[in-house]
C-alpha positions as a Markdown table, in Angstrom:
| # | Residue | x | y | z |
|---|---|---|---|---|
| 1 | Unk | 0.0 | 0.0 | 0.0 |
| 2 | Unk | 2.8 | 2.3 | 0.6 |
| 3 | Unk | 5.0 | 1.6 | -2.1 |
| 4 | Unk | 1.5 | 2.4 | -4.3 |
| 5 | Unk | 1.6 | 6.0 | -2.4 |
| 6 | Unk | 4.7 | 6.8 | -3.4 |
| 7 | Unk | 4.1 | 5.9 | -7.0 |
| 8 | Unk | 1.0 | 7.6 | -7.2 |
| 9 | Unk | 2.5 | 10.9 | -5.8 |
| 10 | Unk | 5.7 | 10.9 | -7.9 |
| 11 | Unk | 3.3 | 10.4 | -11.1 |
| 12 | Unk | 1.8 | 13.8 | -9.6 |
| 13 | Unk | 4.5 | 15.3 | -9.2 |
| 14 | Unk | 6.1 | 14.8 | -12.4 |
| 15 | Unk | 2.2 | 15.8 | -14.4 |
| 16 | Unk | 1.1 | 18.9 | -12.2 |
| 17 | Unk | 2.8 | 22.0 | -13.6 |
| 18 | Unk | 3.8 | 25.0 | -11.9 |
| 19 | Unk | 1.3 | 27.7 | -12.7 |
| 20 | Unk | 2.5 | 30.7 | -14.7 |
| 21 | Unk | 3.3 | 33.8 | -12.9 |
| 22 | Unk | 1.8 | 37.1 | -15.0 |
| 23 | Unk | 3.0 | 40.6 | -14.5 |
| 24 | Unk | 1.2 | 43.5 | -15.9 |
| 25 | Unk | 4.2 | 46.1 | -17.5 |
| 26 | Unk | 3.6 | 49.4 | -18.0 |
| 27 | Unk | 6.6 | 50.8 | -19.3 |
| 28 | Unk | 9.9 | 49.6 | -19.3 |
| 29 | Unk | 10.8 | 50.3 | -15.8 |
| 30 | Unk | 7.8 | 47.4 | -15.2 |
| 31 | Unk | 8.8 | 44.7 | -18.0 |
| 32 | Unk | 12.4 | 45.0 | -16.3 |
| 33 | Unk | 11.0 | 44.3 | -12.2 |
| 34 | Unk | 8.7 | 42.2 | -13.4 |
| 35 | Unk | 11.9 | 40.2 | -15.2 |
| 36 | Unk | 14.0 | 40.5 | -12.3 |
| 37 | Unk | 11.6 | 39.0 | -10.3 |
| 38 | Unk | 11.1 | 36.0 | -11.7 |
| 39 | Unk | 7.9 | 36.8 | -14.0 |
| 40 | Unk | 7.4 | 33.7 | -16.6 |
| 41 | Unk | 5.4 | 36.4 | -19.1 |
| 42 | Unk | 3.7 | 40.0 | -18.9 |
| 43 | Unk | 1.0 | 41.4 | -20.3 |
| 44 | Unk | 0.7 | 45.2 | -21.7 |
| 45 | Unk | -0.9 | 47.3 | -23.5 |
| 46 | Unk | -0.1 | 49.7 | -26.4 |
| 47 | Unk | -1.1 | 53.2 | -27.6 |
| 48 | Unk | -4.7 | 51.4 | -29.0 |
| 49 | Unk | -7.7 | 49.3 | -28.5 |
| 50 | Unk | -6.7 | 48.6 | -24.9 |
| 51 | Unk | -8.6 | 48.8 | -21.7 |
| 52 | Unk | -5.9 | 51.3 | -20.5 |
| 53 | Unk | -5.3 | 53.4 | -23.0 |
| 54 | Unk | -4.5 | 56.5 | -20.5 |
| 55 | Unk | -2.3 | 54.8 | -18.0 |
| 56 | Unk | 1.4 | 54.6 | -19.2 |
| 57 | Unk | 2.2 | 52.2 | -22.4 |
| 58 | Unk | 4.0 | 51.1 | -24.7 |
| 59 | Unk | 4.0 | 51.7 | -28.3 |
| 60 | Unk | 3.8 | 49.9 | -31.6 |
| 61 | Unk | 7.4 | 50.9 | -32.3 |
| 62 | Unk | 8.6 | 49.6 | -28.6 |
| 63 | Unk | 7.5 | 45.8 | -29.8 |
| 64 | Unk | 10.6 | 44.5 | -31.1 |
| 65 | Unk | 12.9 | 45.5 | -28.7 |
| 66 | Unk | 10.7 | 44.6 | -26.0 |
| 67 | Unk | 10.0 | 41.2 | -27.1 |
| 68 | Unk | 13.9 | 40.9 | -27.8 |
| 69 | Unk | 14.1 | 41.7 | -24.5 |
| 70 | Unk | 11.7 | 39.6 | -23.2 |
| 71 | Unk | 12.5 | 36.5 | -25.2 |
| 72 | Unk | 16.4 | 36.9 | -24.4 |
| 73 | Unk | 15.3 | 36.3 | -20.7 |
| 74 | Unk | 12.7 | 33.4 | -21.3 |
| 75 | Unk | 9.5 | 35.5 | -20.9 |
| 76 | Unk | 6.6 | 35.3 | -22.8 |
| 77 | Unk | 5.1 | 39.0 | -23.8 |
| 78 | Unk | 1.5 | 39.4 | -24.4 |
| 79 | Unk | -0.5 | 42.8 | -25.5 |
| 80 | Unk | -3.7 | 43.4 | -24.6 |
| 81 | Unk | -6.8 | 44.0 | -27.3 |
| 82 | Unk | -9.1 | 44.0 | -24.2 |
| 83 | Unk | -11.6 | 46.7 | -25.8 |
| 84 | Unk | -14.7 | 46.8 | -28.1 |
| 85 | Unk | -14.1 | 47.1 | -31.6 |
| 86 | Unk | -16.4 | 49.1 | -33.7 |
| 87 | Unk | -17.1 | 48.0 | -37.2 |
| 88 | Unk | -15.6 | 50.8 | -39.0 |
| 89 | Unk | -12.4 | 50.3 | -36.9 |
| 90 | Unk | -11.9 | 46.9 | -38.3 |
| 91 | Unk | -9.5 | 47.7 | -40.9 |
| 92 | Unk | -7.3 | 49.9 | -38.8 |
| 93 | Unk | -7.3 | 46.9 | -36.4 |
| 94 | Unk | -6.5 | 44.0 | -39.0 |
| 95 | Unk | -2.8 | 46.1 | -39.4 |
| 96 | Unk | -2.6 | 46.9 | -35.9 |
| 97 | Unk | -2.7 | 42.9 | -35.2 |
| 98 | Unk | -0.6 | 42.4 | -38.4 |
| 99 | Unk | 2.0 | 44.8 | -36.6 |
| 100 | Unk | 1.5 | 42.8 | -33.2 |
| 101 | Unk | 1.7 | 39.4 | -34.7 |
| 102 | Unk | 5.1 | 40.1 | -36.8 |
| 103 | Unk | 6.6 | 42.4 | -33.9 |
| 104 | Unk | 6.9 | 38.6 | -32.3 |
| 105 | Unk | 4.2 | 38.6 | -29.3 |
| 106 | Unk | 3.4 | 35.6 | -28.0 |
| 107 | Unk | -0.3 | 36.0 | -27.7 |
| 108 | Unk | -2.9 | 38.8 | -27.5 |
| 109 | Unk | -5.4 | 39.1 | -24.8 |
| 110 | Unk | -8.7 | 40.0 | -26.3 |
| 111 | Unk | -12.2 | 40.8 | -24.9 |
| 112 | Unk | -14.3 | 40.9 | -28.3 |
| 113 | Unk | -15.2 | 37.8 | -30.1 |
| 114 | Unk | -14.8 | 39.6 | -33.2 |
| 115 | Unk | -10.9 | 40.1 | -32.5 |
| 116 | Unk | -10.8 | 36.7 | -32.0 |
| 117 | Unk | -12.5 | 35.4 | -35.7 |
| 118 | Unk | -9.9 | 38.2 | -37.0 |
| 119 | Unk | -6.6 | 36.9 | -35.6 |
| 120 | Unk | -7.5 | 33.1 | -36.2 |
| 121 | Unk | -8.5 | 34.8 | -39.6 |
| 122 | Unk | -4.8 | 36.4 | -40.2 |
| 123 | Unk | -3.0 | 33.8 | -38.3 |
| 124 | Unk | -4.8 | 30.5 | -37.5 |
| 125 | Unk | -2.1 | 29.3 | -34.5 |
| 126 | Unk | -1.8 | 32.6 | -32.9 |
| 127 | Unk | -2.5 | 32.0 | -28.9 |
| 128 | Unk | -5.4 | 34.2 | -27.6 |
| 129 | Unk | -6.1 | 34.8 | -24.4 |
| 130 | Unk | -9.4 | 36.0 | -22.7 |
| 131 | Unk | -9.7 | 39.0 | -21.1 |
């Protein structure tokens, strides 16, 4: 019986996985604590179509140095598209996700269901998150 309870709790063990720790970054003073202190990815928003689009952010032209950053380190970077998007916003959105997508992200974090049936439309394995 105890030779059973040690085998069922190193086959736990060895399945259960450590949950990912997620930092929000603001600017880069954020991404670089968050780093430091052991985030495993961040999540941020840029100058658009985010939740916090008057708190501090980043900027479409910050992307690829920040995920080089990011990546150099092991941590995963994802922007947030946590708004609504309007219908006559769409195409200004398909390039701001094109931008987002080839700028190396690891995943967006999106609120409308419409973002969603775009990115899988641009880029079918892209990871999305829900916000």
């Amino acid at each position: 019986m105890k030779a059973n309870s040690i085998q069922l709790s190193q086959t736990i063990a060895k399945t259960i996985q450590r949950p990912q720790i997620l930092a929000p970054a603001g600017d880069w003073e954020c991404a670089k604590a968050a780093v430091e202190n052991g985030a495993d990815a961040i999540y941020f928003g840029l100058e658009e179509y985010n939740a916090r689009m008057r708190s501090q952010n980043f900027t479409q032209a910050d992307l690829p140095k920040l995920m080089e950053f990011l990546h150099r380190r092991g941590v995963k970077g994802y922007v947030t598209v946590n708004t609504l998007i309007f219908t006559n916003e769409l195409p200004e959105v398909e390039k701001y996700i094109k931008k987002i997508i080839a700028s190396g992200v690891d995943a967006a974090i999106v609120q409308d269901v419409g973002i969603c049936r775009l990115i899988r439309h641009l880029s079918p394995d892209f990871p999305i998150h829900a916000s």
